[in-house]
C-alpha positions, 0 to 999 in steps of 0.5 A: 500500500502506498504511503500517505503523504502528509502535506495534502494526503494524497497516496502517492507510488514508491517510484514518485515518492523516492523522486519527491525525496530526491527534490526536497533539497529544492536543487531544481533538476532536469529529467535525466539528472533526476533519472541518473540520482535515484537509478529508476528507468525513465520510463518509470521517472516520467510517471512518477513526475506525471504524478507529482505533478497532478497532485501539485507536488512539484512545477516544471521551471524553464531551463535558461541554459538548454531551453529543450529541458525542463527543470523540476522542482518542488513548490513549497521551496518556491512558495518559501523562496518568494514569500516576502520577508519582513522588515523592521 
């Protein structure tokens, strides 16, 4: 049985788990990088990537050194990246 993930409760597979794993350190990744890190097929990645996607886990960024890939990175770094910081 799939574990649960604690932030919207959604069940989510081993493969896309270990890929939202690998991106918790919100080091923006292009496919073939996140393929190579955890040694999962591609094949296997792109579902895994599909289904963070649909449950709103992760965006896809524009690449600006190769504009044929897409970078993959998770949202809550860059809601608390962007968040505005107070000032005193």
């Amino acid at each position: 049985m799939p574990a649960v993930n604690s932030v919207n409760k959604v069940r989510l597979p081993p493969s896309s788990q270990r890929v939202l794993t690998l991106l918790k350190d919100g080091e923006p990744r292009t496919f073939k990088q996140v393929t190579q890190e955890i040694e999962i097929s591609p094949r296997t990645v792109r579902y895994a990537i599909k289904k963070l996607k649909e449950n709103g886990l992760i965006i896809e960024k524009f690449n600006f050194r190769d504009a044929r890939q897409v970078l993959y990175q998770t949202k809550d770094v860059l809601s608390s990246d962007e968040a505005p910081k107070a000032t005193a």
